[in-house]
C-alpha positions as CSV (number, residue, x, y, z in Angstrom):
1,X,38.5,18.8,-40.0
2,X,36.8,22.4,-39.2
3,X,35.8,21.1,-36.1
4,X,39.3,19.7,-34.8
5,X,40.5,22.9,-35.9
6,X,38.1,24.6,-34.1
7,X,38.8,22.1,-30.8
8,X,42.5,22.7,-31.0
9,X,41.9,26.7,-31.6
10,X,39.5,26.2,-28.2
11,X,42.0,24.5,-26.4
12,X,44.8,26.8,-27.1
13,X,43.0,29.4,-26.2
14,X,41.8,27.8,-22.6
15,X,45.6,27.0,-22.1
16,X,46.7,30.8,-23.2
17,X,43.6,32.0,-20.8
18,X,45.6,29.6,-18.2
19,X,49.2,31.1,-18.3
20,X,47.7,35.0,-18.8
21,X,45.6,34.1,-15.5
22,X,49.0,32.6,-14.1
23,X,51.4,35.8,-15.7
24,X,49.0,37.9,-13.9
25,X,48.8,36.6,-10.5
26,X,52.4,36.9,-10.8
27,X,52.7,40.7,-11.5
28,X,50.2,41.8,-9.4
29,X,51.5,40.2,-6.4
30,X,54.2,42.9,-6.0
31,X,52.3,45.3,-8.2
32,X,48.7,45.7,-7.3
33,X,49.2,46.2,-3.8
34,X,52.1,48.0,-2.8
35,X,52.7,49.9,0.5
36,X,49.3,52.1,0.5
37,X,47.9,53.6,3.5
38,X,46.2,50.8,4.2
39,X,48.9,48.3,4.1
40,X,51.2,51.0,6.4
41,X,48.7,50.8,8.8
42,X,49.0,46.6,9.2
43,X,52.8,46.8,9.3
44,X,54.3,45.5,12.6
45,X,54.5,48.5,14.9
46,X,58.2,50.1,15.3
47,X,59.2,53.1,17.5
48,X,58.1,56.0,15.9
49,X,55.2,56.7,13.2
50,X,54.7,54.2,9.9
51,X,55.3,56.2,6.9
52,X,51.9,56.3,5.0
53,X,52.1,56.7,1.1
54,X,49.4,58.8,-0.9
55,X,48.7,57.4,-4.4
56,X,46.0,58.5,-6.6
57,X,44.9,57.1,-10.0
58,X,47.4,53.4,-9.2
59,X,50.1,56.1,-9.0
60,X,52.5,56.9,-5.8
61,X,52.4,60.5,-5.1
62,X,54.2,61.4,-1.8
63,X,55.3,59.4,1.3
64,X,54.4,61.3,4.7
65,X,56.6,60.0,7.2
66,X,55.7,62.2,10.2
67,X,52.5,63.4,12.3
68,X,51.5,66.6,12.2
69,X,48.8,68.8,13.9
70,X,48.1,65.8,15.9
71,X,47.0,63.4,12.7
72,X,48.9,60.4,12.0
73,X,51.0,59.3,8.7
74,X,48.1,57.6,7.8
75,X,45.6,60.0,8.4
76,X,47.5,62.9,6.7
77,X,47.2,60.4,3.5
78,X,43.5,59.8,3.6
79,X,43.2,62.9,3.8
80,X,45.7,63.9,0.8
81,X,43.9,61.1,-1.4
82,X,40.3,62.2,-0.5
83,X,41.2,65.8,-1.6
84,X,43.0,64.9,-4.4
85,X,39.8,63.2,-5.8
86,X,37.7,65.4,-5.1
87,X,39.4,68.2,-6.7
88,X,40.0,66.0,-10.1
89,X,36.0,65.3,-10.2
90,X,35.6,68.4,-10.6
91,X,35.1,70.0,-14.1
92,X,38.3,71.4,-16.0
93,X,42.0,70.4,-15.4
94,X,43.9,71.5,-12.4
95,X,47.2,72.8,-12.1
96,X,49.8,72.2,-9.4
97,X,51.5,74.7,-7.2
98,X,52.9,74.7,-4.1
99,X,52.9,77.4,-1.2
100,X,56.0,77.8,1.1
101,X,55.7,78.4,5.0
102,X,56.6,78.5,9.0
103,X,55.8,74.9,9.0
104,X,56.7,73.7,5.7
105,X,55.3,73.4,1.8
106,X,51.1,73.5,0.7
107,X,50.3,71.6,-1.9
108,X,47.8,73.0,-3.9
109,X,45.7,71.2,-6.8
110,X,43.5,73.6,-8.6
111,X,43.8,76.9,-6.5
112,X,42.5,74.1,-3.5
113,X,44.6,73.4,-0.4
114,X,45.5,69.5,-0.9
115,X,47.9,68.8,2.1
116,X,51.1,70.5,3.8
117,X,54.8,69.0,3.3
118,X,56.2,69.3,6.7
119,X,60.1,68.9,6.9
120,X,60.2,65.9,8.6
121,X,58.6,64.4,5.5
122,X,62.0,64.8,3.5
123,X,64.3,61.8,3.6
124,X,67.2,63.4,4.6
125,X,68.5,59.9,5.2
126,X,69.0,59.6,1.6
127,X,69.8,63.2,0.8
128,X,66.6,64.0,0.0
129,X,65.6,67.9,-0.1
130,X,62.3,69.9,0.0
131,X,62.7,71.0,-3.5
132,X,63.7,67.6,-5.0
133,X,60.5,66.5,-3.0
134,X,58.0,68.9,-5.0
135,X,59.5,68.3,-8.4
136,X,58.9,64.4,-7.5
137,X,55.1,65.6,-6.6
138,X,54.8,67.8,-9.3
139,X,55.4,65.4,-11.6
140,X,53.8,62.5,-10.1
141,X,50.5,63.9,-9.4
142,X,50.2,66.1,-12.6
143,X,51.1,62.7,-14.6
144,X,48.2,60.7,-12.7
145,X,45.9,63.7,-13.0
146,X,46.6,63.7,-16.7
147,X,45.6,59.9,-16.6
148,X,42.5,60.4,-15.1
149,X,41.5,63.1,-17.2
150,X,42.1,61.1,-20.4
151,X,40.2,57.9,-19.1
152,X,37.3,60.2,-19.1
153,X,37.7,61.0,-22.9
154,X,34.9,59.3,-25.1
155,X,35.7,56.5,-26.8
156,X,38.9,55.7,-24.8
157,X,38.5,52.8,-22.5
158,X,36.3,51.2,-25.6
159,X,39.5,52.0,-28.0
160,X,41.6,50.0,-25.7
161,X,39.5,47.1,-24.8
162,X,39.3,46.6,-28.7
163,X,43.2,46.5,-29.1
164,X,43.5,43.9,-25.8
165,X,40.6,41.4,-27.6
166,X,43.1,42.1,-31.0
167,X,46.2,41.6,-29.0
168,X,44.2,38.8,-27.0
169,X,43.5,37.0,-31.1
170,X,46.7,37.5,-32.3
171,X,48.3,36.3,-29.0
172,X,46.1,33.2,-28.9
173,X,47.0,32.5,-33.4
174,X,50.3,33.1,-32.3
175,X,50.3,29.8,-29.7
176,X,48.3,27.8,-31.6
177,X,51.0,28.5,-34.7
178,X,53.9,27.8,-32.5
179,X,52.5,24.1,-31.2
180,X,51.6,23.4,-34.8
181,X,55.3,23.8,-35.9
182,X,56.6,21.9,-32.7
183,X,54.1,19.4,-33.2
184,X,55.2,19.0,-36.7
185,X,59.0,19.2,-35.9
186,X,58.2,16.6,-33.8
187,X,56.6,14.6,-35.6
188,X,59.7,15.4,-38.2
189,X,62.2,14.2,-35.7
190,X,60.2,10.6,-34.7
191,X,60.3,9.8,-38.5
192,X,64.2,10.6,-39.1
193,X,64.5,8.9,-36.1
194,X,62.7,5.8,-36.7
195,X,64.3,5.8,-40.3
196,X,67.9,5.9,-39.3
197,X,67.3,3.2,-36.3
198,X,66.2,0.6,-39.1
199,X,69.6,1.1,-40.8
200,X,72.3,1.0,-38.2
201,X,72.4,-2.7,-37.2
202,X,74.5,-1.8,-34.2
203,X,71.6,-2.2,-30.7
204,X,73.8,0.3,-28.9
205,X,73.7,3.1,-31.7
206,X,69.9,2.7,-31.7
207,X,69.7,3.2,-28.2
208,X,71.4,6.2,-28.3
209,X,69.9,7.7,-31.1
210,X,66.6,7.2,-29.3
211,X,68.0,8.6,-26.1
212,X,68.8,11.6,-28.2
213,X,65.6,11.8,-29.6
214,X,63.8,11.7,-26.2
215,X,66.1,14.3,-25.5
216,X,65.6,16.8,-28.2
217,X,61.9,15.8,-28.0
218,X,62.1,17.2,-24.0
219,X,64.3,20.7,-25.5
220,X,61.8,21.0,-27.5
221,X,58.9,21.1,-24.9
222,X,61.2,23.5,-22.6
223,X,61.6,25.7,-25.5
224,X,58.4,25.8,-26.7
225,X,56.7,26.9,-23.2
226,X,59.2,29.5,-22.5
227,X,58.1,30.6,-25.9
228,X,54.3,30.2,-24.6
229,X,55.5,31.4,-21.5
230,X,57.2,35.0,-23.1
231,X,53.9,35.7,-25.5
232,X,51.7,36.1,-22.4
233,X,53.6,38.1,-20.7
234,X,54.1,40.4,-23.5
235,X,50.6,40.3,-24.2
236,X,49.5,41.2,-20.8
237,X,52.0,44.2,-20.5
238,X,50.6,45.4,-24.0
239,X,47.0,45.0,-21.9
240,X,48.1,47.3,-19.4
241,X,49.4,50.0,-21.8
242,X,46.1,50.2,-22.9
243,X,44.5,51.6,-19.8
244,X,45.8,54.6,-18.2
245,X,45.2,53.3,-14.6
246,X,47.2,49.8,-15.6
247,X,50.0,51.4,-17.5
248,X,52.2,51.4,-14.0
249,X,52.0,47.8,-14.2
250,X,53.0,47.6,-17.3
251,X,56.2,49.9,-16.1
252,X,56.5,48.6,-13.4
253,X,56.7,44.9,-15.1
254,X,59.4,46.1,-17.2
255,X,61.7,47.7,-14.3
256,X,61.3,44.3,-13.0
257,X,62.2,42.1,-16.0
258,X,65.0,44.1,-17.0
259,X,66.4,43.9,-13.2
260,X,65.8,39.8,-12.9
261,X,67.7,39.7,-16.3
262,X,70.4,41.4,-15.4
263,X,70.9,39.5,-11.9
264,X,70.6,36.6,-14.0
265,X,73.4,37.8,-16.7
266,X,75.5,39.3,-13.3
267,X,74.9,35.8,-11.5
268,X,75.8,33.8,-14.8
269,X,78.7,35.4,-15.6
270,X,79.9,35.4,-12.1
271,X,79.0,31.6,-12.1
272,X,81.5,30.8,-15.1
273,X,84.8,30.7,-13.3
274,X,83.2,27.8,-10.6
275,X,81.9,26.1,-13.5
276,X,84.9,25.5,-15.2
277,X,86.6,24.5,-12.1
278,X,84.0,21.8,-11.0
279,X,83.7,20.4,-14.7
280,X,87.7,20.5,-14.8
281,X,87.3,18.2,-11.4
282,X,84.6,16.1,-12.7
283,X,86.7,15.4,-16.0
284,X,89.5,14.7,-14.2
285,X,87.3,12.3,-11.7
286,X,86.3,10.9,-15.1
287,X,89.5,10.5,-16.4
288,X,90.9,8.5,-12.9
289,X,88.1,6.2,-13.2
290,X,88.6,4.9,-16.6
291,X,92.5,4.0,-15.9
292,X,91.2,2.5,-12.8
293,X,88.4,0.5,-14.8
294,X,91.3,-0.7,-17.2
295,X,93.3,-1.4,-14.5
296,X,90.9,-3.9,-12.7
297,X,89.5,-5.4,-15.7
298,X,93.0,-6.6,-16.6
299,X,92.9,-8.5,-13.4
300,X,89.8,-9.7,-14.0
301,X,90.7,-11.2,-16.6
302,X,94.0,-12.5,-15.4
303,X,96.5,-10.3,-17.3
304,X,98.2,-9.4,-14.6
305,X,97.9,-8.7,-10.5
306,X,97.9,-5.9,-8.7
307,X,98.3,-5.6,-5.3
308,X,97.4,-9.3,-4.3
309,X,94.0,-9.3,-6.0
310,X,92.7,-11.9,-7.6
311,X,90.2,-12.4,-10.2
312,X,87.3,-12.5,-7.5
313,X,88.0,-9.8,-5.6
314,X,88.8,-7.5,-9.1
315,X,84.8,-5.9,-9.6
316,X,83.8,-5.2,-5.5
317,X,87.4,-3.6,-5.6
318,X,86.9,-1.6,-9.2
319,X,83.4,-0.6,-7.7
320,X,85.0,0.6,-3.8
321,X,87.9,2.9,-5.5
322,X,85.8,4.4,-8.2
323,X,82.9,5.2,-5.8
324,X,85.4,7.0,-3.2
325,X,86.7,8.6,-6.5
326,X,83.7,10.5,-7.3
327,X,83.2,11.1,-3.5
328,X,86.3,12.6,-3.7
329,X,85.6,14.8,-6.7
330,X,82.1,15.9,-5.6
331,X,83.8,17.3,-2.1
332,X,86.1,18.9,-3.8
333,X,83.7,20.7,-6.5
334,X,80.9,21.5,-4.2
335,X,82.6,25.0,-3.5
336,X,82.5,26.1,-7.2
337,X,79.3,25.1,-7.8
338,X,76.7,28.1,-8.2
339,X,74.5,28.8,-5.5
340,X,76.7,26.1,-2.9
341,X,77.0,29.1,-0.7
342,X,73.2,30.0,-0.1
343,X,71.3,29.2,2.8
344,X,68.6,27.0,0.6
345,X,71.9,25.1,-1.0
346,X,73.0,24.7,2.5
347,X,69.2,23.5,4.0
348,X,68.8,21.0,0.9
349,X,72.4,19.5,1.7
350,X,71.3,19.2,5.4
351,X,68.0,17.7,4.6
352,X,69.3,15.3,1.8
353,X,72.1,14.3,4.4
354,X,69.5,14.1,7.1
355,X,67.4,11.8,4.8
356,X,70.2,9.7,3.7
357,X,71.4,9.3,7.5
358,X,67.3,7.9,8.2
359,X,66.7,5.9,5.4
360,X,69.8,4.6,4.0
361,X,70.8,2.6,7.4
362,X,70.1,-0.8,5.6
363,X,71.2,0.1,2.5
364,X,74.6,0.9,3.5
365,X,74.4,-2.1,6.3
366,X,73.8,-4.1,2.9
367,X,76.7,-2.8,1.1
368,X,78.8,-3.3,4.0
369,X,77.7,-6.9,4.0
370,X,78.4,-7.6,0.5
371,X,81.8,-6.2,0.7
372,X,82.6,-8.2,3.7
373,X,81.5,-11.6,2.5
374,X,83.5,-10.5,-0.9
375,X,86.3,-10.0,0.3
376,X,86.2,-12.4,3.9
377,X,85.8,-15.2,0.9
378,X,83.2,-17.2,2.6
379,X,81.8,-18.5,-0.4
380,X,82.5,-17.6,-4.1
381,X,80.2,-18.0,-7.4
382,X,79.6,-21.5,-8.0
383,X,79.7,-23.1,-4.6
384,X,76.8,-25.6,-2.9
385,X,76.0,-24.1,0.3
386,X,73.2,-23.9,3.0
387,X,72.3,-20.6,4.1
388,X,69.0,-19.7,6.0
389,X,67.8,-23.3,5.5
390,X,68.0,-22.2,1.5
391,X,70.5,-25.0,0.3
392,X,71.5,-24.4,-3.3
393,X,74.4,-23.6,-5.8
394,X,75.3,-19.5,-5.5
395,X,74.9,-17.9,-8.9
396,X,75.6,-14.0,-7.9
397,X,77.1,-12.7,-4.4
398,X,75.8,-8.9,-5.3
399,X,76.6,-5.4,-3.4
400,X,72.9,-6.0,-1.7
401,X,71.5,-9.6,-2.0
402,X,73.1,-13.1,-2.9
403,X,71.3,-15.0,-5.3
404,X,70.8,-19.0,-4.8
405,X,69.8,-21.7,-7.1
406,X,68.0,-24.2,-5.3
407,X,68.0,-27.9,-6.1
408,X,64.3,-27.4,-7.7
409,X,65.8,-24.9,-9.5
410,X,64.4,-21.8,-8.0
411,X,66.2,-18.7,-7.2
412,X,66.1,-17.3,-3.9
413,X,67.5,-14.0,-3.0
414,X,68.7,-13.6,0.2
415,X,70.1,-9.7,2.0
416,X,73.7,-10.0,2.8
417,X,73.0,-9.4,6.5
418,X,71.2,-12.5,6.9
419,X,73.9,-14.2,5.0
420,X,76.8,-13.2,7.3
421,X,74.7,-12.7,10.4
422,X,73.5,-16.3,10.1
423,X,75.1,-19.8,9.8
424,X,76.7,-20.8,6.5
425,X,77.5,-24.4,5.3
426,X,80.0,-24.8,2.4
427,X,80.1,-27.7,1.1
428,X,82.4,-26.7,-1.8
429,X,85.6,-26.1,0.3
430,X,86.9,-29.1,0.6
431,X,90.7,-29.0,0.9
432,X,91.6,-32.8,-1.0
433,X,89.8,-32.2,-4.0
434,X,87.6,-29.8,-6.1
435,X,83.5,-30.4,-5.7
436,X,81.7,-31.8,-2.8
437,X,81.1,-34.9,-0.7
438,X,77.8,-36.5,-0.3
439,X,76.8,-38.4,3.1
440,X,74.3,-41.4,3.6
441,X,73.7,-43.3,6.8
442,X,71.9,-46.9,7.4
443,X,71.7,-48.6,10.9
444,X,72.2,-52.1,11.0
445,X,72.2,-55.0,13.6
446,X,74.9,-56.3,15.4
447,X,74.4,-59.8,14.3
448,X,75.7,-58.1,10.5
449,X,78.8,-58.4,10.1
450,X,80.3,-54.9,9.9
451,X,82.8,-55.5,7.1
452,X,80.1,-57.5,4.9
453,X,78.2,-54.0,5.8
454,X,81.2,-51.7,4.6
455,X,81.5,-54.0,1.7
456,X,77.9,-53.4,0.5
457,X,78.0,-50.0,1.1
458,X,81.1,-49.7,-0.6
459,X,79.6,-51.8,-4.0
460,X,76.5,-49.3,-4.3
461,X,78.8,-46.8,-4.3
462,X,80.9,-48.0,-6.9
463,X,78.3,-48.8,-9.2
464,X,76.8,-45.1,-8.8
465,X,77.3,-42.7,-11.7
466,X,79.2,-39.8,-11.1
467,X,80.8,-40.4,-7.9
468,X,84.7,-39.7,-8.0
469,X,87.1,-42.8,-7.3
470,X,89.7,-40.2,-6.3
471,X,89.1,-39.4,-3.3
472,X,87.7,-42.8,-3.0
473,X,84.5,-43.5,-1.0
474,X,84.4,-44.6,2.8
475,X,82.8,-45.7,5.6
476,X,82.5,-44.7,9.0
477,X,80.6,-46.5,12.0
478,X,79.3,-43.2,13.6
479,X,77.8,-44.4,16.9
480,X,77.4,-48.2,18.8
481,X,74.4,-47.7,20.2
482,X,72.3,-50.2,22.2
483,X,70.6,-52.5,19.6
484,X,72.3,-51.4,16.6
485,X,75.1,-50.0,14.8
486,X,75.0,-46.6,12.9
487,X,77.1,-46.6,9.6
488,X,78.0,-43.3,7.1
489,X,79.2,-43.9,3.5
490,X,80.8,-40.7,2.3
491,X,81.1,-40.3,-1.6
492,X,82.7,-37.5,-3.1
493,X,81.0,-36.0,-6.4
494,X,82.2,-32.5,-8.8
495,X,79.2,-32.1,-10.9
496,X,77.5,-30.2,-8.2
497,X,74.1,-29.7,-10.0
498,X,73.7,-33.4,-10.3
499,X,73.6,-33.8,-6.5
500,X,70.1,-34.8,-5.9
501,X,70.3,-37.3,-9.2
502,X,73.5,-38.7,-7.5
503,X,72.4,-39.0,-4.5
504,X,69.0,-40.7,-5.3
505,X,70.8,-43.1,-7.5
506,X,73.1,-44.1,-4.5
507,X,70.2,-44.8,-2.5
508,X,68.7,-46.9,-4.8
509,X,71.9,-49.1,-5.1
510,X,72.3,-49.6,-1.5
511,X,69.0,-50.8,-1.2
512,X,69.7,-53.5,-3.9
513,X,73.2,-54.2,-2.5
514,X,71.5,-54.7,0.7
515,X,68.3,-56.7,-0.6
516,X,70.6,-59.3,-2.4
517,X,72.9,-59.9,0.6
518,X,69.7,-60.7,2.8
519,X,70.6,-57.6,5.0
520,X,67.9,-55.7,6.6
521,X,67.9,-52.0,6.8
522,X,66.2,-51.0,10.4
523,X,66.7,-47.3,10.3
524,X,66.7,-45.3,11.7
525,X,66.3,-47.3,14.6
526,X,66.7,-50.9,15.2
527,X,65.3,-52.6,18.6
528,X,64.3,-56.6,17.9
529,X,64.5,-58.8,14.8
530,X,60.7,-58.8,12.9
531,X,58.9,-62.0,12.3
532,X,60.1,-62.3,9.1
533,X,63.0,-60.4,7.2
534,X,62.4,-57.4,5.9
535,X,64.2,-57.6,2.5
536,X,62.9,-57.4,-1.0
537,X,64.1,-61.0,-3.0
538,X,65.3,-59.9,-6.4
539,X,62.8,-61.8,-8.4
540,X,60.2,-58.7,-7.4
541,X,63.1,-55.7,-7.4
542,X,61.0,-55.4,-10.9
543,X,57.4,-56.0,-10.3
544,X,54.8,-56.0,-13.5
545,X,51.2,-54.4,-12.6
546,X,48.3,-56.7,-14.1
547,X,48.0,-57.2,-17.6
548,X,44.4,-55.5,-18.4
């Protein structure tokens, strides 16, 4: 057990090391390198001199924004900062004055000339004057002066690397104490959760009392880093207080935090009137497509019609008016919503659209399909049909695909677009009488007579199972072609899935019919009368193998 502990203590503190590392990147991105003379002079060039700032001790001191005595911004703040160093290293504490003249203000640090404030150095701009210009210097420098000074004091950088390793300890006990309770809470939640589930008996109340688990269980992960997420950033501003050349960071860290939160309480509040509007429109959306729903599902189940449709056309129907619905409602919230009004809100709505418009082609094309051969009533649930050379009984027509049973009883899912781009054979639309007929053909000599034929023909088909006397079976003579005589006997059957059974049956009886009148069977093609008949005598339409 001490050495999990010790693992999980290890691994907090790697994953606290992480976000501090993280924190800090963060900060010092528009802290640890702001506008020196160095970054002034890698700015893109503009008429007229690049303002130069001198800073001293990670402190800014004064902005020269003008040449003088032939020197550049930049060069009047090398030289500022090199002097400024110089003087501090030197032993005792200077003071700060300033010298007025022709050509502007001296700074002095110590007795010892530091740099001259030339007029055009005051942002007039702004309303800027010399004398608000030197109280900004004086207190500037003499703070960063006073920095430097006390960083030199014994015992003061070790007194604040011992509070950051304390702050660094408590910091990392303070994570590892905060996952331990959301672990446990956790862990808290699963077993309520799993307790209640084995009561309710109802599989839809489990489901959403898991869904509302998973749920919490995410909260709870959110919260917990923002939590994780808070403590480092406290602890690395309490790290920079500790140093005088890091506390600006730490200010600077504040300013910033304070200004993101209130943007964020400025851009909230100013978010809730849109909000309220576009939920108002979404409930409302919400509200249409439930009396819709109602409405449909009573013709669905035929309590009533509505508008000329039928049961059938009820769901592809229910699904087009709700969908435009909601198309409706999202046009007409996307102004209120916060942030529709940006230029990112704007690219991600282009690029979505753009993305949509590319790869959603054949998915609409689909959907388009499925709606047509819905409503165009080609085929319906139930009927035998041949589509794509994929013969079989249609179990689904669906917004994408139709689903087929085949006669082996495999399921073939074909896209709508082959379905009504292609040919489609139903043989479930026959206007007499619900189901389906079945065809067979035999080719037989002209020396048969063609009624005895009919007759036989007629006979197997009466003694098959299944096939309807009403409408009663036929026969056509299809073709009188040169040495024979092509006949069709049409049955007509309802038990659709039965159709290879039925047919196979009626095959079986011809064949007998036909053996027992002494008829031969030439097909498919007759030409001469063989040697001797080709017929089966009924004493071997049973054969018996050998006896072993």
């Amino acid at each position: 057990m001490m050495f999990r502990s010790r693992v999980e203590v290890w691994s907090v503190g790697r994953r606290f090391a992480l976000l501090a590392l993280v924190v800090t990147l963060a900060a010092l991105a528009g802290l640890a390198f702001p506008t020196t003379a160095v970054a002034a002079n890698e700015a893109a060039q503009v008429e007229g001199p690049v303002p130069a700032m001198v800073r001293y001790y990670n402190r800014d001191i004064l902005s020269f924004r003008a040449a003088f005595m032939g020197r550049s911004p930049l060069q009047r703040a090398e030289v500022a900062e090199f002097n400024i160093k110089r003087i501090v290293d030197e032993p005792g504490l200077p003071g700060i004055s300033f010298k007025d003249t022709l050509d502007g203000t001296i700074l002095l640090l110590g007795g010892e000339v530091v740099t001259m404030i030339t007029p055009q150095d005051v942002d007039s701009a702004h309303g800027q004057s010399m004398a608000q210009v030197r109280d900004e210097v004086q207190r500037q420098l003499g703070d960063a002066v006073a920095a430097a000074e006390r960083e030199r004091a014994p015992g003061r950088v070790l007194r604040g690397v011992m509070h950051s390793l304390a702050a660094t300890l408590l910091a990392v006990a303070l994570i590892w104490l905060i996952a331990w309770g959301a672990r446990r809470l956790r862990a808290a939640m699963l077993a309520w959760v799993g307790e209640k589930a084995g009561t309710l008996r109802s599989a839809p109340l489990r489901q959403m009392l898991t869904g509302a688990n998973a749920v919490a269980d995410w909260l709870s992960r959110a919260v917990l880093l923002v939590a994780v997420l808070v403590l480092a950033e406290e602890w690395l501003r309490y790290i920079f207080r500790q140093f005088d050349y890091t506390q600006p960071w730490a200010t600077a860290m504040t300013l910033w935090l304070a200004g993101q939160a209130k943007l964020w309480l400025l851009a909230a509040v100013a978010a809730i009137p849109g909000l309220v509007t576009a939920v108002i429109i979404f409930l409302l959306a919400r509200l249409c497509s439930q009396i819709v729903g109602m409405l449909f599902r009573g013709v669905q189940n035929g309590r009533f019609k509505l508008f000329g449709i039928d049961r059938q056309l009820a769901e592809p129907t229910r699904k087009l008016t709700v969908g435009g619905i909601w198309l409706f409602a999202l046009a007409m919230a996307y102004p209120y919503l916060p942030g529709s009004s940006s230029d990112a809100f704007k690219g991600l709505s282009v690029l979505l659209g753009v993305m949509i418009s590319l790869g959603g082609s054949s998915v609409v094309g689909q959907a388009a399909a499925g709606f047509t051969l819905l409503y165009a009533r080609t085929m319906s649930v139930g009927d035998l049909v041949n589509v794509a050379d994929v013969e079989g009984q249609v179990v689904h027509i669906g917004l994408f695909t139709t689903r087929i049973r085949t006669i082996t009883g495999v399921e073939a899912s074909i896209p709508n677009m082959h379905v009504l781009s292609g040919k489609l054979l139903n043989y479930s639309r026959d206007p007499q009488a619900a189901g389906m007929w079945l065809e067979t053909s035999v080719t037989i000599g002209y020396d048969t007579p063609w009624r005895q034929v009919h007759r036989l023909l007629l006979d197997a088909a009466g003694k098959t199972a299944h096939v309807q006397s009403t409408p009663a079976a036929h026969v056509l003579q299809t073709a009188l072609n040169d040495f024979y005589v092509a006949y069709v006997l049409r049955v007509h059957i309802v038990q659709l899935p039965l159709r290879a059974q039925i047919r196979s049956e009626l095959h079986a009886n011809i064949q007998d019919a036909f053996n027992a009148a002494g008829v031969q069977i030439m097909s498919p093609n007759y030409i001469a009368d063989p040697e001797l008949p080709k017929i089966v005598p009924p004493a071997d339409w049973d054969p018996k193998g050998p006896t072993p």
